[in-house]
C-alpha positions as CSV (number, residue, x, y, z in Angstrom):
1,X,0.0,0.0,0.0
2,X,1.6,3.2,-1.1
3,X,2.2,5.6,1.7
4,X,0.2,9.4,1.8
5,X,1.6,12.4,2.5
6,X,-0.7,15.4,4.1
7,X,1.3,18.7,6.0
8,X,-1.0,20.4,8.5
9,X,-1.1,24.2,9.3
10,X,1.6,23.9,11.8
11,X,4.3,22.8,9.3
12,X,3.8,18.9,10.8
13,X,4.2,16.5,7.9
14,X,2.0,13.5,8.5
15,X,3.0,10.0,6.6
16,X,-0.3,7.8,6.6
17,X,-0.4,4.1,5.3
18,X,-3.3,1.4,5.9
19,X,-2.3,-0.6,8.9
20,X,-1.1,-4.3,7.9
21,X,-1.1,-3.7,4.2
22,X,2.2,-1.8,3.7
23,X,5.8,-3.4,3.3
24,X,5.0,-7.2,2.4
25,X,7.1,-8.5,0.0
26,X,4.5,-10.6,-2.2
27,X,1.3,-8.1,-3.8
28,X,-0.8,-11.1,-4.0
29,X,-0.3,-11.7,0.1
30,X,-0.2,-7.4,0.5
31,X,-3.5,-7.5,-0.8
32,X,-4.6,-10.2,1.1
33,X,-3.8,-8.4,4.0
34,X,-5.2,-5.7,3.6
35,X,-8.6,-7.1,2.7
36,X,-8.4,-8.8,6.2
37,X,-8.0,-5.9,7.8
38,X,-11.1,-4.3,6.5
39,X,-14.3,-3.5,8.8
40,X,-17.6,-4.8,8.1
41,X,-18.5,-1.4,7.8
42,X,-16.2,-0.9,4.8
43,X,-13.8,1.2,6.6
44,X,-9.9,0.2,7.5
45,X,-7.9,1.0,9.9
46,X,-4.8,3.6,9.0
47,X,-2.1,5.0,11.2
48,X,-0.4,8.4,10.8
49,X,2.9,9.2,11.6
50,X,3.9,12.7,12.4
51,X,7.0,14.2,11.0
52,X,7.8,16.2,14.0
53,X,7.4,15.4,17.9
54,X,3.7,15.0,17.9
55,X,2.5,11.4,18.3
56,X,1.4,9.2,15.8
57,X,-2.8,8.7,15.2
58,X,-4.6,5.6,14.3
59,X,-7.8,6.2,12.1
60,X,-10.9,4.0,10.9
61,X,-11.4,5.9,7.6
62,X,-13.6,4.3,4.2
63,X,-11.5,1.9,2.4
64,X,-11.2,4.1,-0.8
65,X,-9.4,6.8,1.9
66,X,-6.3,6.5,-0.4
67,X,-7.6,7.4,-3.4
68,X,-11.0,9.3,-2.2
69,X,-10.5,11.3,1.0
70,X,-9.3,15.0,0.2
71,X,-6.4,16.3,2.2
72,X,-8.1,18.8,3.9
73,X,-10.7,16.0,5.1
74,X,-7.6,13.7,6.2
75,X,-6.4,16.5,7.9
76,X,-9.2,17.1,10.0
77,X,-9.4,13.6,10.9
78,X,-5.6,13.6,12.4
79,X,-7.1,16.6,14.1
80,X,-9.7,14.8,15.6
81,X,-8.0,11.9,16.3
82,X,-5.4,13.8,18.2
83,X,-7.8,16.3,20.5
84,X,-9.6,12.4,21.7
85,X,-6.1,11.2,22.9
């Protein structure tokens, strides 16, 4: 699963992948993975990882989050994410 990049208003550069899906070596097994991972409310769950000294965020976000979700909407999902901690 390729990694996403998003940079909030405090300069924090936030690196998100979909948890248990990234850095297999086989696709076939990758994909696997990550359809195991999967909700049965269609969502997955994806972990954030912040550039600077903030800590990282776990998310539940649609499966399509990759593709779908806009930055500003990822954004305000590490933002909620963070003020629940």
């Amino acid at each position: 699963m390729t990694p996403r990049e998003v940079t909030d208003q405090q300069a924090t550069t936030w690196t998100c992948v979909q948890a248990y899906a990234g850095g297999l070596a086989d696709k076939q097994i990758e994909n696997a993975a990550a359809k195991l991972a999967e909700n049965t409310d269609g969502t997955v769950p994806v972990v954030c990882t912040p550039s600077g000294g903030a800590q990282t965020v776990r998310l539940e976000l649609d499966k399509n989050w990759l593709e779908d979700l806009s930055d500003e909407d990822l954004l305000v999902a590490i933002a909620a994410a963070r003020s629940e901690a």
